[in-house]
Residue, then its C-alpha position, 0 to 999 in steps of 0.5 A: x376596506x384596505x385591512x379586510x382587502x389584505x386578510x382575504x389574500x394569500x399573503x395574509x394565509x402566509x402570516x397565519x401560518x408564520x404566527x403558528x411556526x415562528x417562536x412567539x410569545x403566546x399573547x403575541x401569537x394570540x394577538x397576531x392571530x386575533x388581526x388576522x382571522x378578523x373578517x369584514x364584518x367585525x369592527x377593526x380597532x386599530x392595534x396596528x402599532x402592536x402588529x408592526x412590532x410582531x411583525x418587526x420581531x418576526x422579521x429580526x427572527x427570520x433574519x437571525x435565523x438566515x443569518x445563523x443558517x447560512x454560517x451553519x452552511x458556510x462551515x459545512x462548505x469549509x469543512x467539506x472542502x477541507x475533507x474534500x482535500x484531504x480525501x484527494x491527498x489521501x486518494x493520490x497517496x494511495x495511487x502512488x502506493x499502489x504505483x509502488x507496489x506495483x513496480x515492486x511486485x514487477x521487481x519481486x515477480x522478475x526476481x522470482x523467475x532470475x532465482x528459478x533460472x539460477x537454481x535449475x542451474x545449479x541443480x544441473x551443475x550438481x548433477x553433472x558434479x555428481x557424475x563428475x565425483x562418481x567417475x572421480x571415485x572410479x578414477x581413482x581407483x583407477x589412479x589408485x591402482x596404476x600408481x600401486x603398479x608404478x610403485x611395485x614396479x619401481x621398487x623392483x627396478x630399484x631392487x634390480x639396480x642395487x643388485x646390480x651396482x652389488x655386483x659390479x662393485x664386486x671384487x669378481x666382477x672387477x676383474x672380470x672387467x680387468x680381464x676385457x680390457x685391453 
């Protein structure tokens, strides 16, 4: 009664379905589920020592494949963390690129506008340099020609004083000079 007792319940349907799925030799399997589908009915000879064995060999199996699953999930735990890890690294070397760019872009953009300044500047600078070298050319044609003036004229001054010294160095005029003084 205890074994027929046991087939009926779900735990026993649980078996069926393990002996199925589980890595089996065949004539366990057959065995294993030869016990199982028995009924009430049938005459039960005791194979229960063959059964346990089954059952130790599916309980070693389940237990190595727990075993090698949770080292398979362990490693992916590490791993993840490591990737993890060398995500935020990356992540934080990143921000501190774009912190970088950032601040050199700002520098760069306020260069920019300083340059700008200093070539509207220097355009203003060439132009007033420009009207500066025009009235220079005026001036000094200006120059140019009171200075021609000044030479003409001094060169006639120089002229009228050697004539002058001539003709006071002259013999006449050394005694007409004779003649006015007392």
């Amino acid at each position: 009664k205890g074994a027929a007792g046991f087939l009926q319940t779900s735990a026993a349907a649980r078996l069926r379905q393990l002996t199925i799925d589980m890595d089996l030799s065949a004539a366990d399997r057959d065995m294993m589920s030869a016990f199982l589908s028995t009924g009430a009915s049938a005459q039960y000879v005791p194979q229960s020592g063959q059964i346990v064995g089954i059952l130790k060999q599916m309980h070693d199996t389940m237990k190595q494949d727990l075993a090698d699953l949770t080292a398979a999930e362990e490693a992916a735990i590490k791993n993840f963390e490591e990737l993890s890890a060398a995500k935020t690294k990356e992540i934080e070397a990143g921000g501190a690129a774009i912190e970088a760019k950032t601040e050199r872009k700002g520098k760069v953009g306020l260069e920019i506008v300083e340059l700008k300044e200093t070539l509207d500047d220097t355009a203003k600078a060439m132009e007033d340099d420009k009207k500066f070298l025009q009235d220079l050319d005026k001036n000094c044609a200006t120059k140019q020609a009171e200075w021609e003036e000044r030479s003409r004229m001094r060169a006639d001054e120089l002229l009228a004083l050697a004539e002058t010294i001539k003709i006071l160095n002259d013999d006449d005029a050394l005694e007409l000079f004779k003649k006015t003084l007392p």
